[in-house]
Structure formats: structure tokens, C-alpha cells
C-alpha positions in Angstrom: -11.9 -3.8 -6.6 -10.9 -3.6 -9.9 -14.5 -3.0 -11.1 -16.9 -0.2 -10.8 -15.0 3.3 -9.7 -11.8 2.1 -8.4 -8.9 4.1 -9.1 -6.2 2.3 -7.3 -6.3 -0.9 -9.7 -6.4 -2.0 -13.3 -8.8 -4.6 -14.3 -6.0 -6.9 -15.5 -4.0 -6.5 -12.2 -4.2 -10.6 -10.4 -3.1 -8.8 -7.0 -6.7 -7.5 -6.3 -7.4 -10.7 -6.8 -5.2 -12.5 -5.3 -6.0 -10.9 -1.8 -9.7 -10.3 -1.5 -12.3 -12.7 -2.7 -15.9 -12.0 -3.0 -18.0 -13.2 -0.1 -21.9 -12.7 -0.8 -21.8 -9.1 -0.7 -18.7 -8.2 0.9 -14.7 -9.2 0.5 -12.5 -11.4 2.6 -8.8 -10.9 2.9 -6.7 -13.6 1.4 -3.5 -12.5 0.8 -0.7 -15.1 0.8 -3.8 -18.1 1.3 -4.1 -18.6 -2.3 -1.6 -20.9 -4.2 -1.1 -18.7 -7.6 -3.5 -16.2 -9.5 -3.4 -17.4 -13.2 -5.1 -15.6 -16.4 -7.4 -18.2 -18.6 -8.2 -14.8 -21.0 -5.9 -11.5 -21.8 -9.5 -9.4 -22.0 -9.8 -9.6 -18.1 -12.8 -8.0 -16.9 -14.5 -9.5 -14.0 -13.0 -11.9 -11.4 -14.5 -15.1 -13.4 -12.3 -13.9 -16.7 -9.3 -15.5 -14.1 -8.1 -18.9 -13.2 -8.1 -18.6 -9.6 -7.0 -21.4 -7.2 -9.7 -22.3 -5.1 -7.5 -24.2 -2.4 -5.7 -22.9 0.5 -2.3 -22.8 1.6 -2.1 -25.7 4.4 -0.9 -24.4 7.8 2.5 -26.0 6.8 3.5 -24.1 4.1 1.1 -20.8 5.1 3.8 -18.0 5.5 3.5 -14.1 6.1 5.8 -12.5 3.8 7.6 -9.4 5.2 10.0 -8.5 2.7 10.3 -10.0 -1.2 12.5 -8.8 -3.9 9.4 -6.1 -5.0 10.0 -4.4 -2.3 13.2 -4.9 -2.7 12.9 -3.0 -5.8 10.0 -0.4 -5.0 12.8 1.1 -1.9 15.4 1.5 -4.4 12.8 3.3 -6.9 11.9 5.6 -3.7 15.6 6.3 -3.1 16.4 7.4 -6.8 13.4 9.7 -7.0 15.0 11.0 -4.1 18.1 11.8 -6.1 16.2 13.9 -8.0 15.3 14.3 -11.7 18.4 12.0 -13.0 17.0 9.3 -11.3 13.6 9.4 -12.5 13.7 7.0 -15.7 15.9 4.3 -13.4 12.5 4.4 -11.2 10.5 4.8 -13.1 11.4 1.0 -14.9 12.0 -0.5 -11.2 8.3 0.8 -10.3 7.3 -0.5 -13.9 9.1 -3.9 -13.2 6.5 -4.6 -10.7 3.4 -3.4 -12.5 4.2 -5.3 -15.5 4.4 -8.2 -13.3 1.1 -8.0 -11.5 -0.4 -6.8 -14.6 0.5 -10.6 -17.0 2.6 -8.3 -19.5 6.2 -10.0 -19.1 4.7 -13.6 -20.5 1.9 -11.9 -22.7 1.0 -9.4 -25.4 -0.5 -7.2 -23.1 0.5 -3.7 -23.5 2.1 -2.1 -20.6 -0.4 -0.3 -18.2 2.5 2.4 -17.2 3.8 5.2 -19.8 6.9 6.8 -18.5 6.1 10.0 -20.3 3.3 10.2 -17.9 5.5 10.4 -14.5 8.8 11.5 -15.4 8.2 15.2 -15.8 7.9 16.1 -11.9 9.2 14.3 -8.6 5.6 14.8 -7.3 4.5 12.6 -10.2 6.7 10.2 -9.5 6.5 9.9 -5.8 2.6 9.5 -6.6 3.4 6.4 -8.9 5.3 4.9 -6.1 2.9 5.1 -3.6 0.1 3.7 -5.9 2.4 0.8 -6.9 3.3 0.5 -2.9 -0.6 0.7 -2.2 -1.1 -1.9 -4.9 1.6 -4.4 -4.0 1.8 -4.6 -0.2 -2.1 -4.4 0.2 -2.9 -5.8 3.6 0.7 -6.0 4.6 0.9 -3.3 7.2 3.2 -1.5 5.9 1.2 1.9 4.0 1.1 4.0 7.5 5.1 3.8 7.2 5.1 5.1 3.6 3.0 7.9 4.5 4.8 8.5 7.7 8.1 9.0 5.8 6.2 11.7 3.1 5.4 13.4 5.8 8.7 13.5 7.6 10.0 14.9 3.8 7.5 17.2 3.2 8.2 18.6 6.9 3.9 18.5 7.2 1.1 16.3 7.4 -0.5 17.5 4.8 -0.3 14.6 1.6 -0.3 11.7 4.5 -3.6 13.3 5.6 -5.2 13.3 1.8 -4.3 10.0 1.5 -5.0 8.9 4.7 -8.4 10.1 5.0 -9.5 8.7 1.6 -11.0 5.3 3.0 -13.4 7.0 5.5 -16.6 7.9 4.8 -17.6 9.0 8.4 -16.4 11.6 11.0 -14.0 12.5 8.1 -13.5 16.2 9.3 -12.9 14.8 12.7 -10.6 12.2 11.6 -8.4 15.0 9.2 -7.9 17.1 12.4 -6.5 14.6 14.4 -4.2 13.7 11.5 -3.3 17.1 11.3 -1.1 16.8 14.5 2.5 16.4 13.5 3.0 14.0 16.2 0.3 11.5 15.0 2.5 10.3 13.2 4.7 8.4 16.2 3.2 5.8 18.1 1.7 6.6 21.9 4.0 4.8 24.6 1.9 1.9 26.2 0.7 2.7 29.7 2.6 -0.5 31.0 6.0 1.6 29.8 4.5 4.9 31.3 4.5 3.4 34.6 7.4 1.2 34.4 9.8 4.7 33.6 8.1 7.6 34.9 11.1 9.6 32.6 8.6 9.1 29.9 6.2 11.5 28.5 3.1 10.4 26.8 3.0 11.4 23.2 0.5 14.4 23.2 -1.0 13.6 19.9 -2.8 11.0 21.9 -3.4 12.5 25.2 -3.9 11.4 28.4 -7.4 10.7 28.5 -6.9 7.6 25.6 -6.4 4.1 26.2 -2.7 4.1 24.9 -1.9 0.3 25.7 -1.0 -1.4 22.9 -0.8 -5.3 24.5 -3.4 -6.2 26.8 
């Protein structure tokens, strides 16, 4: 959350907000049920400082969202970085575009939470700031494991999409860094149904044998 030692968020950023909601003492996912996330206060420090919606989306107008015009503009950022150090500034405002949006600058005074002298003097810097702002905007959207599937199919190793990876466990974590540490972890096993159906197939050793590998039961 954006309180307490979070690293991922700003205080002022409505899309924590808008996609977990305090339960007692732990959060519930509700991205895409709330109708809008609205500021009552530019000194935003706690989730009460926010105008939040309490009703729901009815089942009739309740949609899962798999692509919008951020991510739209967060590929495009990806693929200039890509270019290399002429392309950084043109991501760098395409990231910021986003941010600024979340963040209740475009309509406000707020000042802007992103400083482009702070990214635009390495590629590793700015591929950082894209996956934050990816983490940040498609929370809960399935689609993280992909961005750190393609860093690792870049960088040729597993080695970032296992730092990354492995942040959110607190348990087993050694455990859980070796298995990452296969470079075939990051492909999908084949379902057992499939294994059987085309005995052409091999199962993907990063999974082995012994696992349930069925996706669909």
C-alpha cells in the first residue's frame, strides 16, 4: 500500500486505491469494481484523504479490461528504450504520461512525481521505470510474469526476472530462486491431457515429470 514501507507506490497514486480496499486487517482485490477514484484533498496521505466510490460495478456493465490506451503507450515506451539512448526522453514522457495520470497532476497543481534526469542516463534505468510503472498500472491484470519473461529472453538469463520475482515471498525464498533459476521456467509445462493426446511432445523439464502439469481440470 501506499503507506508504511512500500516502494512500489506514491501516496498520491488513486491506482493502489482503486484495486485493493482495506478489509479488517487484510486487502481485497477490486480492480475494475469500483466506479472512479476521485481526490477530495491534494495532501493525500491515507486512504480516507480520497473520495472513493463505495458502489460496485453492476454485473452489466462489470468488464475485465485487457488492453487500454496505457498500455497502449507503456509497449511503445518499452520499444523506444529498446532503440537505445535516442529514444530515451520519447519514453521517458510516454511512461510519465501515465504516472501523471494516476498520480492527479494533469487537472491539479501537483508537482510531477517523475524527474526525467533521474532515468535517462542508462537503459537499465529506464527499463527499471517501465517495469515499476507496468507493476503499478496493470496490478492484478495478469500480465507481470510476461514482462519479466521478455527481460529475461533480452538479457539471455534469468537473473533480473528472478530478483523481481522473488520479492513478494517471504518463505522458502532460496527454494523458490532455484527453481526460477532454470531458463526454461520461464515457458509454460504442456498439460498432461496434450501429453497423452501427442506422444511427439516432451514435457518441459523445468517442471518435471513428477508435477501435476494440468492446467484445466
Amino acid at each position: 500500500m501506499p503507506l508504511g514501507n512500500n516502494l512500489i507506490f506514491k501516496k498520491t497514486d488513486g491506482r493502489v486505491y482503486e484495486s485493493t480496499e482495506l478489509d479488517n486487517s487484510s486487502y481485497a482485490i477490486t480492480k475494475f469494481a469500483r466506479r472512479s477514484v476521485s481526490y477530495s484533498t491534494q495532501n493525500v496521505t491515507k486512504e480516507a484523504d480520497l473520495n472513493l466510490s463505495s458502489s460496485r460495478r453492476s454485473s452489466a456493465d462489470a468488464n475485465w479490461i485487457f488492453y487500454r490506451l496505457s498500455d497502449m503507450l507503456l509497449i511503445k515506451a518499452e520499444a523506444e528504450i529498446q532503440r537505445g539512448e535516442g529514444g530515451y526522453e520519447r519514453a521517458f514522457n510516454l511512461i510519465n504520461i501515465v504516472n501523471k495520470r494516476a498520480n492527479d497532476v494533469i487537472n491539479n497543481a501537483r508537482t510531477d512525481t517523475l524527474k526525467m534526469a533521474d532515468y535517462v542516463t542508462s537503459k537499465a534505468s529506464m527499463e527499471e521505470l517501465l517495469l515499476e510503472e507496468r507493476q503499478r498500472e496493470f496490478m492484478f491484470e495478469g500480465k507481470r510474469w510476461f514482462d519479466l519473461v521478455r527481460v529475461a529472453r533480452r538479457d539471455g538469463n534469468n537473473n533480473r526476472l528472478i530478483s523481481l520475482a522473488s520479492r513478494k515471498y517471504i518463505e522458502n525464498v532460496n527454494a523458490i530462486k532455484i527453481k526460477l533459476a532454470d531458463p526454461n521456467i520461464i515457458y509454460f509445462p504442456y498439460a498432461k491431457s496434450e501429453l497423452k493426446v501427442n506422444p511427439l511432445l516432451v514435457q518441459n523439464p523445468a517442471f518435471g515429470n513428477e508435477e501435476d502439469n494440468e492446467l484445466t481440470k
